[in-house]
Structure formats: C-alpha cells, structure tokens
C-alpha positions as CSV (number, residue, x, y, z in Angstrom):
1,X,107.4,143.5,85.6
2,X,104.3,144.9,87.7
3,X,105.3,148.3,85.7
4,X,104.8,146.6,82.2
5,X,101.6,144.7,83.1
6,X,100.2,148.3,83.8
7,X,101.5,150.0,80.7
8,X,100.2,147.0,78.8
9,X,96.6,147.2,80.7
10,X,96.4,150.8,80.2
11,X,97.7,150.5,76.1
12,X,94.7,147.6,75.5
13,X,92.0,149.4,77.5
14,X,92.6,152.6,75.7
15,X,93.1,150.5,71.9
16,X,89.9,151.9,70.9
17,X,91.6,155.7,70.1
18,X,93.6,154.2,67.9
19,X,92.7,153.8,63.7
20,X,91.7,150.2,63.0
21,X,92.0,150.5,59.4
22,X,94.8,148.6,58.0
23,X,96.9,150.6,55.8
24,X,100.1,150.2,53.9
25,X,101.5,153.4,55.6
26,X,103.6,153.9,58.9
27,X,100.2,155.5,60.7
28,X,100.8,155.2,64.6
29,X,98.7,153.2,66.3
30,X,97.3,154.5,69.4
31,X,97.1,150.9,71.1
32,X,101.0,150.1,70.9
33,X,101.6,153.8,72.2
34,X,102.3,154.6,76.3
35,X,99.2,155.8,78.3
36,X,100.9,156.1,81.9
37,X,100.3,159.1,83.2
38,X,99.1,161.7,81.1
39,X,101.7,164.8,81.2
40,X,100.3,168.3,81.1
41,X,103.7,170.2,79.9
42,X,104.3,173.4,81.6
43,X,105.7,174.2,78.3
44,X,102.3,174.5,76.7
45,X,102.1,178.8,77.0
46,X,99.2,179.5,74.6
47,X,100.5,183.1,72.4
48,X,97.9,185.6,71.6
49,X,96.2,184.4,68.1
50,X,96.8,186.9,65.0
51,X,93.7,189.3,64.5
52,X,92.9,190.5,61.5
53,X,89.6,192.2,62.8
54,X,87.0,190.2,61.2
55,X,84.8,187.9,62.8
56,X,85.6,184.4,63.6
57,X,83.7,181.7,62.0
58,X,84.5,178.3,62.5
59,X,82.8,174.9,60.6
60,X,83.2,171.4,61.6
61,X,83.0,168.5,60.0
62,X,83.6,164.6,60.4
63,X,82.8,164.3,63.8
64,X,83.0,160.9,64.8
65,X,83.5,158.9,68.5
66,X,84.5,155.3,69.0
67,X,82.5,153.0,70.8
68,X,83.2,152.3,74.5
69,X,86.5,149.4,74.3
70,X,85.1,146.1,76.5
71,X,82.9,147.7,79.5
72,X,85.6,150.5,79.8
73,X,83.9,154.5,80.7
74,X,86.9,156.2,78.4
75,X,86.5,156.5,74.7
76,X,87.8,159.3,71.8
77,X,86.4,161.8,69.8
78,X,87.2,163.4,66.3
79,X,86.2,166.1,64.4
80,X,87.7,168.9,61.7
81,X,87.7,172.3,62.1
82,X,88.4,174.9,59.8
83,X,88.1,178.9,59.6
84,X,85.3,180.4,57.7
85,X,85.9,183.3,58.2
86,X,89.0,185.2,60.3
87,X,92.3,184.6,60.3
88,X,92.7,182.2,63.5
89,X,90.7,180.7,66.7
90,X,91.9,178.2,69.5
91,X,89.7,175.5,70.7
92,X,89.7,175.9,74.6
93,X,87.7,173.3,76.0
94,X,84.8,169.9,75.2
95,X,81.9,169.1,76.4
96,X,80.0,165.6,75.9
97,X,76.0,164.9,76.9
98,X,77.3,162.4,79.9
99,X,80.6,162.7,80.0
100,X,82.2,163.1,83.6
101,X,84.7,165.5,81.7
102,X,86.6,165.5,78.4
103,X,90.6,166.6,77.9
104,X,92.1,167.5,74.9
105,X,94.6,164.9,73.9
106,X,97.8,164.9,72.0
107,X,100.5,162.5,71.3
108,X,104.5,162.7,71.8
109,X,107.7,161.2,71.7
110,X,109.1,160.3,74.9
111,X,112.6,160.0,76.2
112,X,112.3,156.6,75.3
113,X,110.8,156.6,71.7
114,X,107.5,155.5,72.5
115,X,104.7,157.7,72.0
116,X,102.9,159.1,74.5
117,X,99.6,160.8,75.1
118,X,99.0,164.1,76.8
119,X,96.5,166.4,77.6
120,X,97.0,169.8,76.3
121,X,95.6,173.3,77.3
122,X,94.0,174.3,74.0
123,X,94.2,173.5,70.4
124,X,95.1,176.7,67.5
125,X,93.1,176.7,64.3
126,X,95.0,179.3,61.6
127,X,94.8,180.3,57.7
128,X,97.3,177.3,57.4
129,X,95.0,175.0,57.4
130,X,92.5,172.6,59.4
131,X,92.8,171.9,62.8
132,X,92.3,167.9,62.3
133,X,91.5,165.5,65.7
134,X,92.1,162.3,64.3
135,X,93.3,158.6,65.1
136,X,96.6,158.9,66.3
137,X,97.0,162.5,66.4
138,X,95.0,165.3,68.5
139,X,91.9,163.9,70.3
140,X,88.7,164.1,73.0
141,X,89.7,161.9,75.7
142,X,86.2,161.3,76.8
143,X,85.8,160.1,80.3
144,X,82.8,158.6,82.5
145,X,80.5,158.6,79.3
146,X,77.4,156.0,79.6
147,X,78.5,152.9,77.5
148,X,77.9,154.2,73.3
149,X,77.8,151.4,70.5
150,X,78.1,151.6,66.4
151,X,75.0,153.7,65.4
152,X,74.7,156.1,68.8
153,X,74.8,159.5,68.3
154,X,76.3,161.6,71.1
155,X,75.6,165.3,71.4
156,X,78.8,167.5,72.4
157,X,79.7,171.1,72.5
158,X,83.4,172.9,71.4
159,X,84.6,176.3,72.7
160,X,86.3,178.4,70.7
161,X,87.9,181.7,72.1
162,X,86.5,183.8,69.2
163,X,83.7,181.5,67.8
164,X,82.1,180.9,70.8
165,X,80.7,177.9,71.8
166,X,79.7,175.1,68.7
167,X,76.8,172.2,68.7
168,X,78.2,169.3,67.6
169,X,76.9,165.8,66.7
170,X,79.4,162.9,67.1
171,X,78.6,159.4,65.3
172,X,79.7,156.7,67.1
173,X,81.3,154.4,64.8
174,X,84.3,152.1,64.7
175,X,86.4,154.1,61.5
176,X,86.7,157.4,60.8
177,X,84.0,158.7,57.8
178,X,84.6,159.1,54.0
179,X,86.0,162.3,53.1
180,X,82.9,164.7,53.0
C-alpha cells in the first residue's frame, strides 16, 4: 500500500511533464506513467557518430519548459533539434540559469507494462531526422530550478559533441508551441 501511495505521489508531483492537450490519439501521458527510481541502463553504450567530414551545425527550435507543478522544484524542458549542416551530433549534457542540475530523460516499458522514465547518457541527432524532446517522449528533467510561471523565460545551454555548446531560450508555458 505504502508502495503505491509513493508511486502515486511521485506520478502527480511530476504531472506537469506530461502533454495537457486533449487529443483523440493514444499519446502517453507522462502523469499516469511510473517515476520510482529513475534507471540509468548500463546498456546505454553511446557508438561513435558517422563523419562525413564537414562541420557540424545544429538549429533548435520550439523550446518550451512547463511551469513548476504546485510548489514542486522539478519541472521539464523541450526543444527540437535538427542538423544544418553534417551528417550527425549527440547531445551530451543541459544546463538551466538556476537549475541545481538537469538529466536527460527518456521513457520505457517496464517489466510490468507501465512506462517508465529514465535518465539517459546522451541523445543522437542523424540525417534521419530531428532529434525531438517532447511531452511524453525524451525530455530535461530540470531539478532545483527557482519556481517559473506561464510567461517566464528561462535561459539554458545544450552541448553538443560536434556543435559545441548552444544558447537557448525556453518559454515557459503550459502546451507545447504551434508548429514554427
């Protein structure tokens, strides 16, 4: 019992990663998912990146952050990356003005079919396609931050292992932004 109260606790406090937008579509939502411990799997080896010898360039776009969830320090962060130039980069690490730290957050299927976040050690960005932290998906975790409303702007850094390090301006807002 005592083990469900907590899952439940931590599942509410942490309700503000998830999308709040209704939608007509089976989108997981990030409340109703497990947020035990979060699980660093030594199964996360990170492979070279293919070089194709050019210089890496790397835009982002729709960075947004959630405001704080009732007098909680832990809120998300979401932005997309994509490759301007070269043929791949990995995202290594986040930084937040204010932030105690911020993890790189993904979400999986546990043994018992519930999803599960967990921080991983870096994020790849290739010629496939964006690298997309969204709702329900890959995420900041953004811990110790100074309480942010609807309408703050929070400055933030990304580190890419070609690119380099990246300014980046995060809305806080309760949705994700329009397509851009």
């Amino acid at each position: 019992m005592l083990r469900l109260i907590s899952v439940s606790l931590a599942a509410l406090v942490l309700a503000a990663c998830g999308d709040s937008r209704s939608t007509d579509t089976a989108e997981m939502d990030h409340g109703s998912m497990q947020h035990g411990a979060v699980e660093t799997s030594e199964t996360d080896s990170l492979a070279p990146l293919p070089d194709d010898g050019t210089v890496t360039v790397v835009n982002i776009s729709q960075a947004w952050m959630r405001p704080h969830p009732g007098g909680r320090d832990v809120t998300a962060a979401y932005f997309t990356a994509s490759l301007a130039e070269g043929s791949a980069d990995r995202l290594v690490a986040a930084r937040i003005d204010g932030a105690e730290r911020v993890e790189l957050h993904t979400h999986t299927m546990n043994d018992q079919g519930m999803m599960q976040m967990r921080e991983i050690p870096a994020a790849d960005l290739t010629g496939e396609g964006d690298l997309e932290f969204r709702p329900g998906g890959l995420h900041l975790m953004v811990f110790g931050l100074a309480t942010v409303v609807e309408g703050d702007q929070v400055s933030g850094e990304l580190d890419f292992e070609r690119a380099g390090t990246i300014a980046v301006t995060f809305p806080v807002q309760i949705n994700a932004p329009a397509d851009e």
